[in-house]
VOTORLO-916850 format. One record per residue (C-alpha): residue in one letter; x negated, y negated, z negated; residue number from 0. Coordinates in Angstrom, 2 decimals. Each point is the difference from the previous one (the first is absolute). Layout:
# residues N
(A,(X,Y,Z),NUM)
...
# end
This chain:
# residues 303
(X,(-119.47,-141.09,-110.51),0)
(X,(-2.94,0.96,2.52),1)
(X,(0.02,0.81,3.59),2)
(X,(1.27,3.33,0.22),3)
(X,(-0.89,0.46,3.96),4)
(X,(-3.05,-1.44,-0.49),5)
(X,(-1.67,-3.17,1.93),6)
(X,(1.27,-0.29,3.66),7)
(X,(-2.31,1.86,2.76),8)
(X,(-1.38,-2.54,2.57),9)
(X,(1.69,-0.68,3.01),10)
(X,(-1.71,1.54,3.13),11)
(X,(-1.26,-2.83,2.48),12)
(X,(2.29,-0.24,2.86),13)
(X,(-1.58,1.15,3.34),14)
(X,(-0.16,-2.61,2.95),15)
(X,(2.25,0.54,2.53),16)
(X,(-0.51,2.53,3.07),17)
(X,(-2.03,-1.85,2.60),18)
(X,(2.24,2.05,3.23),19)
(X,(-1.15,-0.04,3.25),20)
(X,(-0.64,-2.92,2.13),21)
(X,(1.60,1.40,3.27),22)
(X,(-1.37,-0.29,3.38),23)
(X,(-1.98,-2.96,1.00),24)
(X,(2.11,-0.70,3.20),25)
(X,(3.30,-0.24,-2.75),26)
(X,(-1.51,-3.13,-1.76),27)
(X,(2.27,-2.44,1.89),28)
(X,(3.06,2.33,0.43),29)
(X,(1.75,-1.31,-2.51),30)
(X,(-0.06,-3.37,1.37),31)
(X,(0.59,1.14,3.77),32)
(X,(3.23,1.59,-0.81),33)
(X,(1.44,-3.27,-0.83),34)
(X,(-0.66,-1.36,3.39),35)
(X,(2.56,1.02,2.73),36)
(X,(-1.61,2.29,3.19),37)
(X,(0.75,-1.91,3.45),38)
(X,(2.88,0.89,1.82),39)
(X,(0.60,-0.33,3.64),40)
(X,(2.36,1.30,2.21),41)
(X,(2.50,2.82,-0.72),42)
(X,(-1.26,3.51,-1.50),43)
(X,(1.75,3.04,-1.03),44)
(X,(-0.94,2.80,-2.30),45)
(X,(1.19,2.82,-0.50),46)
(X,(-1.63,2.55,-2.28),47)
(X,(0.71,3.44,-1.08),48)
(X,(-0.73,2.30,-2.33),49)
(X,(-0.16,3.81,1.52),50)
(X,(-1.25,1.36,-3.82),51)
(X,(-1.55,-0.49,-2.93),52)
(X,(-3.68,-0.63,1.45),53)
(X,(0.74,-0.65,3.61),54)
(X,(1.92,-3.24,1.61),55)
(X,(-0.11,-2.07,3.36),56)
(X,(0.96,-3.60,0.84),57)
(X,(1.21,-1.50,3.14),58)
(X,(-1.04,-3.63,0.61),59)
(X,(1.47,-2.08,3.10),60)
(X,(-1.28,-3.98,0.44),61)
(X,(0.94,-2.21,2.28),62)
(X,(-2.01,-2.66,0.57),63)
(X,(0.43,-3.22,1.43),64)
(X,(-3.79,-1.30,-0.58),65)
(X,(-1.05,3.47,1.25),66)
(X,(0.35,3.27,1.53),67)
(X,(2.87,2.30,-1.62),68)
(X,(-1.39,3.55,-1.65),69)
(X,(1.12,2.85,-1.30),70)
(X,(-1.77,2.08,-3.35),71)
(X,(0.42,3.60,-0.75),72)
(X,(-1.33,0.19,-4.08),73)
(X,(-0.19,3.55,-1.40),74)
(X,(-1.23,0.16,-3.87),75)
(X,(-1.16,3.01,-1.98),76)
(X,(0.22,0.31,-3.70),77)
(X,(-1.86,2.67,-1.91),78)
(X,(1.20,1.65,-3.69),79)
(X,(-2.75,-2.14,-1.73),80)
(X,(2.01,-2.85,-1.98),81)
(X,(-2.17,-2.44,-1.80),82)
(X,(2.10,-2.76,0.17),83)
(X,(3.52,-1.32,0.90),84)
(X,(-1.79,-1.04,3.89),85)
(X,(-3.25,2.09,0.04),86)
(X,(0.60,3.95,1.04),87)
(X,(-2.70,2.15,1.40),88)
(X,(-1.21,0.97,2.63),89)
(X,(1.58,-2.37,2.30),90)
(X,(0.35,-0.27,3.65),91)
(X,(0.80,-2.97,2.22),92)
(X,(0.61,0.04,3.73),93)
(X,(1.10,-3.52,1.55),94)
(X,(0.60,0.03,3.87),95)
(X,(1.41,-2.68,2.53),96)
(X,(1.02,-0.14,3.41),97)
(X,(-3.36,-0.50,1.32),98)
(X,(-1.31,3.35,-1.62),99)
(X,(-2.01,-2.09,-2.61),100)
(X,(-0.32,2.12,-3.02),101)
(X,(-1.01,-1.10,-3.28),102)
(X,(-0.39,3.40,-2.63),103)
(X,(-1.27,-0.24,-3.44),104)
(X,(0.17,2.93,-1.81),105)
(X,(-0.97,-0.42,-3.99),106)
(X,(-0.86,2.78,-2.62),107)
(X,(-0.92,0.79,-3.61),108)
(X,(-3.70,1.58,-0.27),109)
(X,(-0.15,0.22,-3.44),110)
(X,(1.78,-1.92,-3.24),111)
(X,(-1.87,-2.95,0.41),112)
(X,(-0.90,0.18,4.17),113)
(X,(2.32,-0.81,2.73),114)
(X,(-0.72,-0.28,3.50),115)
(X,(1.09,-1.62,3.16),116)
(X,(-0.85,0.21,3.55),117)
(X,(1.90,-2.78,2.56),118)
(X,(-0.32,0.80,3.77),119)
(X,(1.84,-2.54,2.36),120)
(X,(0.35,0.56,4.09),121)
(X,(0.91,-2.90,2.47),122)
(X,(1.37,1.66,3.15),123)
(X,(-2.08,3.13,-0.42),124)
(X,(-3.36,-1.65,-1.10),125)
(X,(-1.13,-0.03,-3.60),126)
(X,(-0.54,-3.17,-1.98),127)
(X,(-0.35,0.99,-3.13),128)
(X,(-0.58,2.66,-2.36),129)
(X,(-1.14,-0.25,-3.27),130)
(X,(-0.60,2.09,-3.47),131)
(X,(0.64,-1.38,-3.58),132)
(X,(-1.30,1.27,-2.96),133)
(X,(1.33,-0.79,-3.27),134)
(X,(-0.75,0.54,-3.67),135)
(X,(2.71,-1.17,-2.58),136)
(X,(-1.35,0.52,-3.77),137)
(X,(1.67,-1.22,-3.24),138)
(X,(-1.02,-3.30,0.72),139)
(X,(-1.80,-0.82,2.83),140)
(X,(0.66,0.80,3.98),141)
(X,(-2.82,0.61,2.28),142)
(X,(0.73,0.37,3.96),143)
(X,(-1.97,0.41,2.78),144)
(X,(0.73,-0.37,4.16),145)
(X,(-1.55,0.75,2.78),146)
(X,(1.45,-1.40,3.09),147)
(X,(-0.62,1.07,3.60),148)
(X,(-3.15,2.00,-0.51),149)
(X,(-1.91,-0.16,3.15),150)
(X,(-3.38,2.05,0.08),151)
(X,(-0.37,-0.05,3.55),152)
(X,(0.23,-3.96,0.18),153)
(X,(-1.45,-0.61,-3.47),154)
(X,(3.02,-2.14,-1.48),155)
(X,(2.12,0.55,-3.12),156)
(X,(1.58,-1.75,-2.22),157)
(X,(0.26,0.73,-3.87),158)
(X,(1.71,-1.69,-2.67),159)
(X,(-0.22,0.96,-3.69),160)
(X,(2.02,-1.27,-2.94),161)
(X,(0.50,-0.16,-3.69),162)
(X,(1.89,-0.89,-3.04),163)
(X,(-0.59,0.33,-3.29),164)
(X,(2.61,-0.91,-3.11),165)
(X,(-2.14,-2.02,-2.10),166)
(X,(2.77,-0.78,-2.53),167)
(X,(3.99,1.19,0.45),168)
(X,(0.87,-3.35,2.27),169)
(X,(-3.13,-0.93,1.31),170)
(X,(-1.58,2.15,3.38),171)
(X,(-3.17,-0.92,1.39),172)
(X,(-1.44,1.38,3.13),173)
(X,(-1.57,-0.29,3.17),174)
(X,(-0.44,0.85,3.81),175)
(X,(-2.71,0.56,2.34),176)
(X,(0.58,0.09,3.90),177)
(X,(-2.64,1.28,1.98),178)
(X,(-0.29,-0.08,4.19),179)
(X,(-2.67,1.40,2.24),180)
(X,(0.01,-0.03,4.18),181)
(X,(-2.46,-0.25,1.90),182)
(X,(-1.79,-3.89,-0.56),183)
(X,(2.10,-0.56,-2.58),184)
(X,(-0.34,1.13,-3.98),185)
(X,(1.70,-1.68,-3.03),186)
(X,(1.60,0.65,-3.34),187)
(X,(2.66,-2.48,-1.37),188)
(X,(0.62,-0.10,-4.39),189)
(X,(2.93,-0.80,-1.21),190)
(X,(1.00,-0.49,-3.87),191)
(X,(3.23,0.78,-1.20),192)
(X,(2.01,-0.90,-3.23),193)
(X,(3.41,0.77,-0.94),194)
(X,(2.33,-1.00,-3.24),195)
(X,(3.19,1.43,-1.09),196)
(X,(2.20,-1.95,-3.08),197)
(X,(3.33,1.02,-0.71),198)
(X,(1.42,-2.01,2.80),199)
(X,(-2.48,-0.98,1.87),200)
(X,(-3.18,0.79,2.06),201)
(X,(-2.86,-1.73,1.26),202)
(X,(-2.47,1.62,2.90),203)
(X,(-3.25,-1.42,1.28),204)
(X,(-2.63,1.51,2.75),205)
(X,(-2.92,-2.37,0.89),206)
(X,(-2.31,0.94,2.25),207)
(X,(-2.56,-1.72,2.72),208)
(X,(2.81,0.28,2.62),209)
(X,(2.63,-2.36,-2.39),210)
(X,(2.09,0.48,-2.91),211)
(X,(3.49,1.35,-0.33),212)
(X,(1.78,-0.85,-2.99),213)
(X,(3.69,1.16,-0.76),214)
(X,(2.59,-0.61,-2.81),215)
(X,(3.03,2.17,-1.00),216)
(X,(3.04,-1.00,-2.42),217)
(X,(3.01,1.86,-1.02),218)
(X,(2.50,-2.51,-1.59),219)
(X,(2.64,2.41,-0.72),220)
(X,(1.68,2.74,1.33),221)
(X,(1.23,-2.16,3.10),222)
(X,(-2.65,-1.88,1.08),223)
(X,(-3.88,0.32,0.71),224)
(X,(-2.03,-2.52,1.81),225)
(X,(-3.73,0.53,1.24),226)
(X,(-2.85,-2.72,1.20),227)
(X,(-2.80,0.70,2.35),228)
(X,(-3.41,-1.83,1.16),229)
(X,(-1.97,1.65,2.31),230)
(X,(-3.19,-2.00,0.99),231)
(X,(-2.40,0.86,2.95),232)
(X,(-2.81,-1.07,0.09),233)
(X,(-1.43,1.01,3.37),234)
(X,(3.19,-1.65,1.82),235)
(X,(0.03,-3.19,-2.18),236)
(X,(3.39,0.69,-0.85),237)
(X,(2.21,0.24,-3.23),238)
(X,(3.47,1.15,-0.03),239)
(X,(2.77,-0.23,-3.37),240)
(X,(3.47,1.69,0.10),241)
(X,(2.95,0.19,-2.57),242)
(X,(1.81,3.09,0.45),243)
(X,(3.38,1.12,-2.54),244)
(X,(2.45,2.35,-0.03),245)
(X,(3.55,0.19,-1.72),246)
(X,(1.93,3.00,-0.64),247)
(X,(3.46,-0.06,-0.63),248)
(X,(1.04,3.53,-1.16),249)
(X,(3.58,-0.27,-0.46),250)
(X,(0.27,-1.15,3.44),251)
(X,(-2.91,2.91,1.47),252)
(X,(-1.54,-3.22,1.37),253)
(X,(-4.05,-0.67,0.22),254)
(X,(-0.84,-3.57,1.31),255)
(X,(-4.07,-0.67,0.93),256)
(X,(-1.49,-3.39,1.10),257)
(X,(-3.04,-1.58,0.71),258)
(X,(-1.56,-3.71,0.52),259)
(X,(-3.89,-0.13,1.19),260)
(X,(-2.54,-2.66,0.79),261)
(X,(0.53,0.39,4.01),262)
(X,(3.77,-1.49,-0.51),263)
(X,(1.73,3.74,0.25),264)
(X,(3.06,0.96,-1.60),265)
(X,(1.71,3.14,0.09),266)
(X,(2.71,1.99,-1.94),267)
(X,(0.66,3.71,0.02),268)
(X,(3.66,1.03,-1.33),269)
(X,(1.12,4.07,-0.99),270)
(X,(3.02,0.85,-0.43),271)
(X,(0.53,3.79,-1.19),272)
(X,(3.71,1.64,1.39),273)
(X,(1.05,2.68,-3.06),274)
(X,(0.68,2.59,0.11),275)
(X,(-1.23,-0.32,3.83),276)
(X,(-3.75,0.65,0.33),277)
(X,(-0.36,-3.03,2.20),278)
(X,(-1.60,-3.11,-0.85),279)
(X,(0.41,-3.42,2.04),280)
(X,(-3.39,-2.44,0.42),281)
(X,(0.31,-3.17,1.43),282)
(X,(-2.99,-2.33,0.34),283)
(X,(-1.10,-3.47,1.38),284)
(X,(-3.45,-1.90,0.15),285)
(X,(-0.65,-3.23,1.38),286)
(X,(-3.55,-1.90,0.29),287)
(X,(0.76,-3.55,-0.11),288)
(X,(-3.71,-1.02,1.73),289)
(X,(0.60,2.49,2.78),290)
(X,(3.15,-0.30,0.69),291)
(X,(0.66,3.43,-0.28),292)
(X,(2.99,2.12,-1.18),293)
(X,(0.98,3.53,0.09),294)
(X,(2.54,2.28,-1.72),295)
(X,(0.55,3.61,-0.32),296)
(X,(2.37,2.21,-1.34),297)
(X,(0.06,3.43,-0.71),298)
(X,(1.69,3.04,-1.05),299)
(X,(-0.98,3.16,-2.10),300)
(X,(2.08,3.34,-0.71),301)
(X,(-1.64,2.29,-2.16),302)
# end
């Protein structure tokens, strides 16, 4: 008996997969630098609350014992513009401390593709810094470009442009281009960039004339992720290495993060979440072995 339906149409060729978009070039180590635990010293409190849907304000107290004590006043804006779970535009933030140093950056959404930033920071009434970033984000490629404290009547700037481009669905290849100009002085710094992701894992690279920096990122399971990092300099003749991890327990609302580096630090960072309070303990300690030098901190956040 013959084929009644008739030989089998072909099978359409299966379409690589979507290349995505390679981020921002300062996010190529963030992945790794999450791992690590941020120093703690002293005891800080902060409170934060939210007044509405787009508008909230945080109150942080530190006392120091290395330092003077401050005070910050944060105030945040959120606009209706969702494009992610953490990116809403336009958005608005105001930073001030006890001094009357301000630091305000204030970000927005041009177009689809554009988004803009401009960073202005104050010490005790006297501007340090302002600066405007430009950046494209395509399909698969990111393009930004920063100019920092533009100076017309002193002839000095500062610009920095960046990009990434998805060469394959894992792999990221960029670059980064630093220029300076003051009076006597004019110079432009390159530096390459690399970055790939596996399922578990991922590798980063920049190497450029000042040194290399070269980080690694692994996710073991859903408790525990360690991260490696060299950072080489080659104008200072120096090359550090740290080990950084970080275990969650969830059943316990419990996130432990440690570190080991090449100048004989260690330090540990543990959370402890308070349901159905809003508070969350951190308690931290860091001691340099060549040094001699130890310091702990702990702190305390509502909100």
């Amino acid at each position: 008996m013959g084929n009644v339906l008739g030989p089998a149409a072909p099978r359409a060729p299966r379409r690589g997969e979507p290349l995505g978009s390679p981020g921002s070039f300062d996010e190529l180590h963030r992945q790794c630098k999450d791992v690590f635990p941020q120093q703690m010293e002293g005891v800080k409190l902060i409170v934060t609350k939210t007044l509405s849907s787009h508008f909230q304000v945080t109150h942080t107290v530190h006392m120091s014992s290395l330092g003077p004590s401050s005070y910050h006043f944060n105030a945040t804006f959120v606009g209706d513009r969702q494009l992610g779970p953490t990116e809403a535009f336009p958005t608005l933030v105001g930073d001030m401390d006890n001094s009357g140093s301000l630091n305000a950056q204030v970000m927005h959404l041009v177009a689809e593709r554009i988004r803009t930033k401009a960073v202005f920071q104050t010490h005790q009434a006297k501007f340090v810094t302002w600066q405007f970033d430009g950046e494209y984000r395509g399909d698969d490629c990111t393009a930004t470009l920063t100019l920092g404290n533009p100076d017309l009547l002193g002839e000095s700037v500062i610009l920095v442009a960046h990009f990434l481009q998805s060469v394959t669905s894992r792999l990221v290849l960029g670059g980064e281009m630093v220029y300076h100009r003051r009076p006597g002085e004019e110079g432009a710094i390159l530096t390459l960039a690399g970055k790939y992701t596996a399922l578990k894992w991922v590798a980063t690279l920049n190497v450029g004339y000042g040194g290399a920096h070269a980080s690694y990122y692994h996710r073991a399971n859903e408790q525990v992720q360690v991260g490696v990092e060299l950072e080489a300099n080659t104008r200072l003749q120096d090359t550090t290495f740290a080990f950084g991890y970080q275990l969650n327990l969830p059943q316990a609302n419990m996130v432990f993060r440690g570190l080991l580096d090449s100048n004989w630090s260690v330090g540990g960072v543990l959370e402890k979440k308070l349901p159905p309070l809003p508070v969350t303990l951190a308690l931290g300690a860091f001691l340099n072995h060549w040094k001699n030098r130890f310091h702990c901190g702990f702190s305390v956040i509502v909100g």
